[in-house]
C-alpha positions, -999 to 999 in steps of 0.1 A, spaced: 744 -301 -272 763 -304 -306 747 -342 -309 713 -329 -301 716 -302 -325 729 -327 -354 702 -352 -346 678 -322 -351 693 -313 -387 694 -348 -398 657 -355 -387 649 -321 -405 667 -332 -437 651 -366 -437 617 -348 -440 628 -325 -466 606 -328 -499 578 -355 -481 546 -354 -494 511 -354 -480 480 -367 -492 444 -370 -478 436 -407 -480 397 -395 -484 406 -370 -517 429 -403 -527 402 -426 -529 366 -411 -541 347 -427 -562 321 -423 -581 291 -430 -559 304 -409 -532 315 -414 -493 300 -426 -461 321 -418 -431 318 -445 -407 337 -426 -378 375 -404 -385 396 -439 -395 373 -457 -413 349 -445 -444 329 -462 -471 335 -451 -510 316 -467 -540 333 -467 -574 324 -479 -605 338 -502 -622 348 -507 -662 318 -533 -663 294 -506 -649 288 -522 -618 291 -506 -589 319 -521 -558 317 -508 -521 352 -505 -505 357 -500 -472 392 -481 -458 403 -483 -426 433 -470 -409 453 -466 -381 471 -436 -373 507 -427 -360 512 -406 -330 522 -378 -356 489 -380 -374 499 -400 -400 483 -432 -417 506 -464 -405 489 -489 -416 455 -491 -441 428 -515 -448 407 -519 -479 379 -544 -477 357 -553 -502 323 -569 -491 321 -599 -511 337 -637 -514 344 -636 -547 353 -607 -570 342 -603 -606 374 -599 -630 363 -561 -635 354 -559 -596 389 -575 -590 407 -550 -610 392 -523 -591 400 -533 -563 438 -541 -567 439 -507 -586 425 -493 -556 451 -512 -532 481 -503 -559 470 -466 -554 474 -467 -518 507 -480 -519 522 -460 -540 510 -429 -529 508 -437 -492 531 -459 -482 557 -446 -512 560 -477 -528 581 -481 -560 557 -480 -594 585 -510 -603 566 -529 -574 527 -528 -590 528 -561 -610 542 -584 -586 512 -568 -561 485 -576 -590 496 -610 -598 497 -619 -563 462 -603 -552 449 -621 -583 461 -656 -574 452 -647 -540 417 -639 -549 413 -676 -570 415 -695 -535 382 -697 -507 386 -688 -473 424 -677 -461 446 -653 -442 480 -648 -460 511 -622 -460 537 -614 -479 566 -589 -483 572 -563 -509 602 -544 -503 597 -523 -472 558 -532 -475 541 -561 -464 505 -572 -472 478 -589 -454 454 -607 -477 422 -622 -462 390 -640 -471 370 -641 -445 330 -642 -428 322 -610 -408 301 -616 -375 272 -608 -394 274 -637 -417 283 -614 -448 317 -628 -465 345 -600 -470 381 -597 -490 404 -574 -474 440 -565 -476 458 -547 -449 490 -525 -460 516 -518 -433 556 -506 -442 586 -509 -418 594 -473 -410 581 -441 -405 558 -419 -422 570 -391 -436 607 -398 -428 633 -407 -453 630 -433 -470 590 -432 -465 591 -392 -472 553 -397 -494 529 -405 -469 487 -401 -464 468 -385 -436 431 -393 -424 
């Protein structure tokens, strides 16, 4: 009884001060949403060119309701240097507030979606900390070319040490 009871506090403690967000309020943009069905939605942003960038997010959920994993997909080969820095801003968001990344960890994600994003048609992961990220150039069924990156973490969401997480 006494080693349920402390497994009870220390769970409680681990979850003391974690932090919620909406992944939908986290990524709006400018052009609005399209829900697509309750893990996957469409938002338009703008970017510092003007131009105007469809992302699509997609995620997978934990049996507590919490996002485990997160796609962001952009529906073109090749991205513009302003559409690209949308885009990894979007992905750097995510992490950080999500999948409570370190800020320390941002350039070392940019410079490696960048050189990622210099290269045709490829499926390639790498670790960053606790995080590890999918990046992926590839041709949907429907002939249309997409870049993607899928974010997953070791852990769980909303437990010490990932106490920030996101919900649907």
């Amino acid at each position: 009884m006494q080693r349920k009871t402390a497994l009870l506090i220390a769970l409680t403690l681990s979850t003391v001060g974690a932090k919620s967000t909406s992944l939908r309020s986290l990524m709006n943009g400018s052009g609005g949403q399209m829900t697509i069905n309750s893990n996957i939605f469409m938002v338009t942003k703008r970017t510092t060119a003007g131009n105007y960038l469809t992302l699509g997010v997609g995620n997978a959920v934990t049996s507590s309701g919490k996002v485990g994993t997160l796609n962001v997909l952009a529906f073109r080969e090749y991205l513009t240097p302003a559409e690209r820095d949308l885009f990894n801003t979007n992905v750097i968001r995510v992490a950080l507030t999500c999948f409570n990344l370190l800020p320390e960890r941002a350039p070392a994600i940019t410079a490696w979606l960048d050189r990622q994003s210099q290269s045709t048609f490829r499926k390639v992961a790498s670790g960053f900390g606790p995080m590890t990220l999918i990046f992926e150039r590839d041709l949907l069924e429907s002939g249309d070319f997409y870049t993607g990156v899928v974010l997953t973490r070791s852990g769980e969401p909303g437990v010490s040490p990932w106490k920030n997480y996101c919900t649907p």
